[in-house]
N, C-alpha and C positions, 0 to 999 in steps of 0.2 A: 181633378184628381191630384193629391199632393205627389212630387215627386220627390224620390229615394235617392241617394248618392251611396254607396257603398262605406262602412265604416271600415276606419284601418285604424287598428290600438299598434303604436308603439310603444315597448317598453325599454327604454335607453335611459344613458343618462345626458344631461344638461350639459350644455356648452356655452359658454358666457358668451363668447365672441363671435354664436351663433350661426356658424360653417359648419360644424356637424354634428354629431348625438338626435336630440330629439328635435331639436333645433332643425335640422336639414331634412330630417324626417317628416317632419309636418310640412315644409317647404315642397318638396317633393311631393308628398299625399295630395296636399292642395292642389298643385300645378295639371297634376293626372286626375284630377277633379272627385276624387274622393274625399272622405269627413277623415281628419287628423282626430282620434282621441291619444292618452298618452298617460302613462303610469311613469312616473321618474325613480331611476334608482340609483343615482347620486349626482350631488352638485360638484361642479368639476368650477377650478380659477384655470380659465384657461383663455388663449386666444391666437392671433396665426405664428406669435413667437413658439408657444409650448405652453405646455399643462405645469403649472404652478401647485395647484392644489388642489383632494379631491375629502369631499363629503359624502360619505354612503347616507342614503334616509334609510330609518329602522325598517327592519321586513316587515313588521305589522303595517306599517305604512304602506310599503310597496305590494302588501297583499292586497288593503283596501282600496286602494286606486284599481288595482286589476279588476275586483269583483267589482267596485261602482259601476266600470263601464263596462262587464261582463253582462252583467246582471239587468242595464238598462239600452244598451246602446244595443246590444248584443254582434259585434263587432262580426265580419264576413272573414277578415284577416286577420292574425296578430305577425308585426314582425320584432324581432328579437335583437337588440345591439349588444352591448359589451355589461357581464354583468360577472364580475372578479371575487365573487364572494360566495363560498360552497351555500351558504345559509338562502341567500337570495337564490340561487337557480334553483334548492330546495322549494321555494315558493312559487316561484313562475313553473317549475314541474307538477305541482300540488293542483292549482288553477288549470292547466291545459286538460288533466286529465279529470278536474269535476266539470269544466266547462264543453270539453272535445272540439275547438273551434276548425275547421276543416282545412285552413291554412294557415300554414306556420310556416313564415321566413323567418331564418335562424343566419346573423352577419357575425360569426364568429371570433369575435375582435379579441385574438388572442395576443400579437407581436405588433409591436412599435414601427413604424417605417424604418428607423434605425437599425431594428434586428433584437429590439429588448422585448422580452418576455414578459406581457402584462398581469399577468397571473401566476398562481403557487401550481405546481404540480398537482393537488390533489385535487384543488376547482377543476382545472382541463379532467382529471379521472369522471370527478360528478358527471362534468355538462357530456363526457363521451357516454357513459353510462345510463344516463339518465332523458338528458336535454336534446342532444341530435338524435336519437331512435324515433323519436314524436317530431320532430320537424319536416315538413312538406318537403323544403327547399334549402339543403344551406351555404353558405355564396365565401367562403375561406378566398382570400388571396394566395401567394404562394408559399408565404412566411407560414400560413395560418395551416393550408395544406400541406405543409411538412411536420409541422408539430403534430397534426391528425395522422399523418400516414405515416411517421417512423422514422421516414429516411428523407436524404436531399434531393431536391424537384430540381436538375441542372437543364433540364431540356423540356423540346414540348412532346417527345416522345416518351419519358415518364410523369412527366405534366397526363396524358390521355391515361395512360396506368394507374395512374394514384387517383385517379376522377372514378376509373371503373372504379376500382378496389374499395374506393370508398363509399362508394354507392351501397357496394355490393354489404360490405361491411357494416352499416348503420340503417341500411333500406329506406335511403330517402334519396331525392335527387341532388344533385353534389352542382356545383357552379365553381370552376377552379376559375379563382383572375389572372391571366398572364401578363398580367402589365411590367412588373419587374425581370421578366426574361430580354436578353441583351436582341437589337434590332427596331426597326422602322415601323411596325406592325406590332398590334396589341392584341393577339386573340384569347379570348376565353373558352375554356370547354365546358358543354353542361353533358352530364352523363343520367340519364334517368333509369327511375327505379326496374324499367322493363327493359335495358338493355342499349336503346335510344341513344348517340352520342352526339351534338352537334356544336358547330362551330362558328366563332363570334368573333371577325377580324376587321380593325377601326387602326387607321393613321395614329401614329404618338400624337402628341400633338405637345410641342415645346412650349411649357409653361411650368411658373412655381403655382401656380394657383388650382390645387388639386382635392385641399382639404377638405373631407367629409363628402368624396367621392363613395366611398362604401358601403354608408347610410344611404344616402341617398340611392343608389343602385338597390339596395336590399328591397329600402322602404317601395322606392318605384316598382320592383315586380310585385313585390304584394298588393298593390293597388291594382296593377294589370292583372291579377291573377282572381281579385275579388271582381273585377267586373266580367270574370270567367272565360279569361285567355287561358290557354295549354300554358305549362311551364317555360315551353321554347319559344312562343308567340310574347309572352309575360319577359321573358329576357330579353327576345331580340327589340321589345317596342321602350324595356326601361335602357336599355344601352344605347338607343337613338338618345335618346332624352337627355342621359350624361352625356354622351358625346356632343349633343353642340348645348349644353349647359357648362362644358369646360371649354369648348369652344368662343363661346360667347360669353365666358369670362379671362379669356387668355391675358388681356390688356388690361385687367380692374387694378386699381389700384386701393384695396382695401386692406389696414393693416402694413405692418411691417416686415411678414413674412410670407410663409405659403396661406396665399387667400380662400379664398372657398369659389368651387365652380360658382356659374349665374343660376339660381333656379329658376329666376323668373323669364329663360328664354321663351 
């Protein structure tokens, strides 16, 4: 009997220096033993100093990668990274809804670790409009969940507000990151679309080597979630997996700056 591995299509873009985008994405997929496919929607000069330069590929482009492996792989999951261009999430909303794929992680890579704005105002309007209504799952840090919800996330008691609200508001399951709230302890909240609220607390853990944490967190529930874990079972098993993949790259020494967690824990 031949055996199946579950496909997971990312649609990201490229990272030179291979710590995250699509790059950490397949790293990840592979690791949780699912098939990496992957549609690229720009090449990015980047690596653990900073993003130097970015190349969008034309949308006819990054249509036909999505239907190639729509069409023949016929993927279990899609997860969704950073895509800064009203044109482009036009295409990837085009595609979900001829294709209806049944999971959609959506990593809403809207703000820079610094607090910069990756996108125009009226991309964030499309993807709220458009993009997160059709998403399964979508995992905002708390830069990214303030932009969505309006106002400032100072605590973890509007942290747990703004995870309902947002649920409640876009009707999909929300994944707020608390990693940037001050203390010892990193929880995250997932609030699901029935109501559902749970909670996900892991040691800091003191290290520069964090980059392309997000992706990989995305891409890892969607693979937990294609070999048909619940959403909270899909979070709590891809949270194991970053946490000692940042663990067990605390000490690497790759690059000049912030490195990329291990995937190959």
């Amino acid at each position: 009997m031949k055996r199946k591995y579950p496909v997971i299509l990312t649609i990201a873009g490229s990272d030179a220096s291979g710590g995250a985008g699509i790059q950490a994405d397949i790293k990840a997929i592979s690791a949780l033993k699912g098939f990496a496919a992957s549609a690229i929607t720009a090449v990015t000069v980047q690596n653990t100093m900073g993003v130097t330069g970015i190349h969008p590929v034309p949308t006819e482009i990054i249509d036909g990668q999505i239907r190639a492996v729509m069409d023949d792989l016929e993927p279990e999951a899609i997860k969704i990274g950073m895509v800064n261009d009203p044109q482009i999430v036009e295409v990837i909303v085009s595609n979900i809804r001829k294709y209806k794929p049944a999971i959609i992680v959506y990593d809403p890579v809207m703000v820079s670790t610094s607090g910069c704005k990756l996108m125009t105002d009226s991309t964030i309007d499309v993807i709220k409009k458009k993009l997160i209504p059709l998403a399964s799952l979508i995992t905002p840090n708390l830069c990214e969940a303030e932009v969505l919800y309006g106002k400032p996330i100072p605590d973890f008691t509007t942290m747990k507000q703004a995870a309902k609200e947002l649920s409640t508001q876009f009707g999909t399951d929300v994944l707020v990151k608390g990693g940037h709230l001050e203390g010892d302890d990193m929880t995250d909240i997932l609030c699901c679309r029935d109501g559902n609220m749970y909670f996900f607390t892991e040691k800091k853990i003191e290290t520069k080597n964090t980059h392309g944490t997000g992706c990989t967190l995305s891409s890892s529930i969607a693979t937990r979630l294609a070999y048909g874990d619940t959403t909270a079972e899909a979070v709590a098993a891809a949270k194991k997996y970053v946490f000692r993949g940042i663990a067990g790259g605390k000490d690497l020494n790759i690059g000049h700056g912030n490195g990329p967690l291990w995937h190959q824990v």
